[in-house]
DOKOLTOR-113090 format. One record per residue (C-alpha): x, y, z; residue number from 1; residue in three letters. Coordinates in pm, whole numbers, m for minus. Each point is the difference from the previous one (the first is absolute). Layout:
N
NODE       c1       c2       c3   num   residuo
NODE        X        Y        Z   NUM       ala
...
% end
This chain:
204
NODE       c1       c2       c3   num   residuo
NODE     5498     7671    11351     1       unk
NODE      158     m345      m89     2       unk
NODE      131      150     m338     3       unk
NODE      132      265      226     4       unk
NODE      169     m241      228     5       unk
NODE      119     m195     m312     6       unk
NODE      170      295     m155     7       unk
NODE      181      109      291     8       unk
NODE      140     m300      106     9       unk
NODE       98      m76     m391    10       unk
NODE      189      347       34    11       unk
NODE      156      m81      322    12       unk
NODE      163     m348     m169    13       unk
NODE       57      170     m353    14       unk
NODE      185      293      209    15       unk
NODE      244     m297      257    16       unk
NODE      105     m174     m292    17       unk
NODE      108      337     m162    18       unk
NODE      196       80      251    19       unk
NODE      121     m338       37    20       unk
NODE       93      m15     m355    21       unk
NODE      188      344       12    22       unk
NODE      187      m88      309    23       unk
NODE      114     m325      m99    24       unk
NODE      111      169     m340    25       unk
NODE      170      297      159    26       unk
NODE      166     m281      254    27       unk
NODE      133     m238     m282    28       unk
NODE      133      328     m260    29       unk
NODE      169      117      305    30       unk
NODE      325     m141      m33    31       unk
NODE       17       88     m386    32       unk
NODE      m99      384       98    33       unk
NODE      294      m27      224    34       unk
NODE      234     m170     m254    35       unk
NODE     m119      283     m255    36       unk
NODE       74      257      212    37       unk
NODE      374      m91      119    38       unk
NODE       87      m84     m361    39       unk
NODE     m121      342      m74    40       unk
NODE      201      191      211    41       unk
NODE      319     m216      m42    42       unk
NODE      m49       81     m393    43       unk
NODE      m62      384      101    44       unk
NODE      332        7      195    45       unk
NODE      184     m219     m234    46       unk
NODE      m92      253     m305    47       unk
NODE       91      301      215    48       unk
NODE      384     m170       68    49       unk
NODE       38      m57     m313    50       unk
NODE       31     m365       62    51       unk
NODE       44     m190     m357    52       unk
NODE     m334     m243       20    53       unk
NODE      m72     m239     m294    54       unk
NODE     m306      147     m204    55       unk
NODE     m207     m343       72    56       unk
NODE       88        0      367    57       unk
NODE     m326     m128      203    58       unk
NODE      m80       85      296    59       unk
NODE      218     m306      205    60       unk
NODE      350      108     m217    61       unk
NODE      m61      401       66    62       unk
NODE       11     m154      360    63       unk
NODE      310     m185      m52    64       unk
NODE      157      277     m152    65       unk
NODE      m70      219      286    66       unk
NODE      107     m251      323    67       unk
NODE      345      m28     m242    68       unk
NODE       94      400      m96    69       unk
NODE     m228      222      269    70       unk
NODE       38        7      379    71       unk
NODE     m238       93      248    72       unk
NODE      114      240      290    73       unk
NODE     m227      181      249    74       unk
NODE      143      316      152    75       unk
NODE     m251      124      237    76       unk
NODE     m330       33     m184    77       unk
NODE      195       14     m318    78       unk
NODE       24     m268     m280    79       unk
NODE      320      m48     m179    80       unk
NODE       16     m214     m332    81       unk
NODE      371      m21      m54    82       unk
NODE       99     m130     m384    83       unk
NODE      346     m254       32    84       unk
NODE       35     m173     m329    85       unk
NODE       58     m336       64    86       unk
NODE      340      m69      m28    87       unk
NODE      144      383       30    88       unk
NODE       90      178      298    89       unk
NODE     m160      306      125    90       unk
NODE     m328      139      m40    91       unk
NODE      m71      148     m361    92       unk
NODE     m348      153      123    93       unk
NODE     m255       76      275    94       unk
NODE     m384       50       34    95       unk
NODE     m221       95      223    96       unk
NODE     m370       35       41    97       unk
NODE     m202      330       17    98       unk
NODE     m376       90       62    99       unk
NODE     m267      256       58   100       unk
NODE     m349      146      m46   101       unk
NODE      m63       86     m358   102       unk
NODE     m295      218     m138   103       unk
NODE     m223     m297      m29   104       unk
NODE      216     m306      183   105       unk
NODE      293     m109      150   106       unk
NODE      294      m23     m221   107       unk
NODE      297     m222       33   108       unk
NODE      298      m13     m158   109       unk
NODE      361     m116       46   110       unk
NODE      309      244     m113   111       unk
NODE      341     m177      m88   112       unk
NODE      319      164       68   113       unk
NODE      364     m105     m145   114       unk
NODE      270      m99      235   115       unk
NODE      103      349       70   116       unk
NODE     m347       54      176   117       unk
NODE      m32      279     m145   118       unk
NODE     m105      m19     m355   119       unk
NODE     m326     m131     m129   120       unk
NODE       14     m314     m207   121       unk
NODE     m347       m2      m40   122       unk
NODE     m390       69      130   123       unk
NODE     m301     m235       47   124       unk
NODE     m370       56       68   125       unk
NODE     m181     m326       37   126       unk
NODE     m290      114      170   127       unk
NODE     m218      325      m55   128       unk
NODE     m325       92      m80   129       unk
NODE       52      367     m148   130       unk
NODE     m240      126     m247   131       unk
NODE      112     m191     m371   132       unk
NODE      148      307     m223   133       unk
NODE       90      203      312   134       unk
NODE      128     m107      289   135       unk
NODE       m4     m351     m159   136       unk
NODE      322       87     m213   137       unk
NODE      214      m81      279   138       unk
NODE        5     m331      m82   139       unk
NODE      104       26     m342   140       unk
NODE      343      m33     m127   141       unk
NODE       80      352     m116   142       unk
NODE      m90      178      360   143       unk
NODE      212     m295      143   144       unk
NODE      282      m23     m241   145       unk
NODE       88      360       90   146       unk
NODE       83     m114      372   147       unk
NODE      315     m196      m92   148       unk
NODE      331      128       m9   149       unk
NODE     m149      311      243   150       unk
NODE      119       88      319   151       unk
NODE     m126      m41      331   152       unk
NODE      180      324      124   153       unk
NODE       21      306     m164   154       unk
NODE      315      201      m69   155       unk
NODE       16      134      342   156       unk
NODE       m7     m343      114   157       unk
NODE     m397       30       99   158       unk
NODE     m149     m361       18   159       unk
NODE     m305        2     m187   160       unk
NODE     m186       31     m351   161       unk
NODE     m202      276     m162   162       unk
NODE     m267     m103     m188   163       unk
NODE      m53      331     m244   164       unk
NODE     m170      196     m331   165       unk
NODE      268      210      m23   166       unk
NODE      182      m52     m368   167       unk
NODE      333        5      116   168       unk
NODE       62     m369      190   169       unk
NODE      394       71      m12   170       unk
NODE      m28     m120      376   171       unk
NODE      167     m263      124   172       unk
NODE     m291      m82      222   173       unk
NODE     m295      133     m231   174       unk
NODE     m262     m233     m211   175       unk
NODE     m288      145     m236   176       unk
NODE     m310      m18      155   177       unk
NODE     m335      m96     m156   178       unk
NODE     m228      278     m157   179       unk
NODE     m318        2      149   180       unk
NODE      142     m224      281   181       unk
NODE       87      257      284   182       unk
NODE     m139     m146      290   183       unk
NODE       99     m335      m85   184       unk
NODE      377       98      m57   185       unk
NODE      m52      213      299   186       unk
NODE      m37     m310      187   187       unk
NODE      231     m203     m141   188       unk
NODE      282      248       53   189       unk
NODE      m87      m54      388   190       unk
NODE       10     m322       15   191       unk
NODE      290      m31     m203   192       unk
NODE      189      217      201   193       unk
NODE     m143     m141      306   194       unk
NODE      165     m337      m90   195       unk
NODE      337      165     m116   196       unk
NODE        0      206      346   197       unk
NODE       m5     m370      171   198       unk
NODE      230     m129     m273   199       unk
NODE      261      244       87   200       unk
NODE      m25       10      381   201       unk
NODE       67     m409      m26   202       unk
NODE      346       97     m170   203       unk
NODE       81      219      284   204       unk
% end
């Protein structure tokens, strides 16, 4: 009975100073998570402007960078990142953020345009968890590479993008999509053209 007692008391303590230990942990990493995170997403929208970075940039110059080429503008519930190069007049580029349900995830992404909001200067996805072969391949460079220098309207002067097998990709507007991948480009298309819907209406 006393061994009994023993043991679950020794539990009990072993269990507090667990949790103790794991709080305090998670508590005192917190601000470095944080720091982590915003210095990955500057670097994601930096890379999608086009913005030249040094290649041994740490984290506290990619911020520097930013606060001195990029600014922030909310329009309703929509983020705008617009590119000035310091010292030039005018913007050169803007990007915007994008998300939806994947197969597997959430997927996030921001999509750059040039100055003429209309053309794509390039594509990002920094967050997805699409199956690695498959759906995966939209965050490698060759599915996004084919983004830039698209359209986001068609010929008819249609905002959105088409995300298709078909072998001709003469369109304006059109991007290869992955083999094996439907559902996945499926729902990238929507969300894509769910941002460039809001995109558009904010020129109006």
């Amino acid at each position: 009975m006393k061994n009994n007692i023993y043991t679950l008391c020794y539990a009990g303590i072993l269990g507090a100073v667990c949790a103790f230990l794991l709080t305090a942990t998670a508590q005192f990493t917190y601000p470095y998570k944080q720091a982590n995170a915003s210095a990955e997403k500057v670097s994601n929208i930096l890379a999608i402007l086009k913005v030249p970075v040094e290649a041994d940039a740490d984290s506290r110059r990619l911020i520097e960078i930013f606060k001195t080429n990029v600014f922030e503008e909310e329009k309703g519930d929509l983020m705008i990142y617009s590119y000035r190069p310091a010292g030039q007049a005018g913007v050169e580029a803007v990007a915007f953020p994008f998300s939806g349900p994947g197969l597997w995830g959430p997927i996030k992404g921001f999509l750059a345009l040039e100055s003429d909001l209309k053309t794509i200067r390039g594509i990002s996805f920094y967050e997805q968890e699409e199956t690695p072969g498959l759906g995966g391949e939209i965050g490698s460079d060759w599915f996004q590479s084919q983004f830039a220098g698209k359209s986001i309207v068609n010929q008819s002067g249609k905002a959105g993008i088409t995300i298709t097998k078909s072998r001709d990709k003469a369109g304006q507007n059109q991007v290869d999509a992955i083999t094996g991948a439907t559902m996945t480009c499926d729902k990238v298309e929507d969300m894509l053209n769910n941002a460039i819907k809001t995109i558009v209406e904010k020129q109006d």
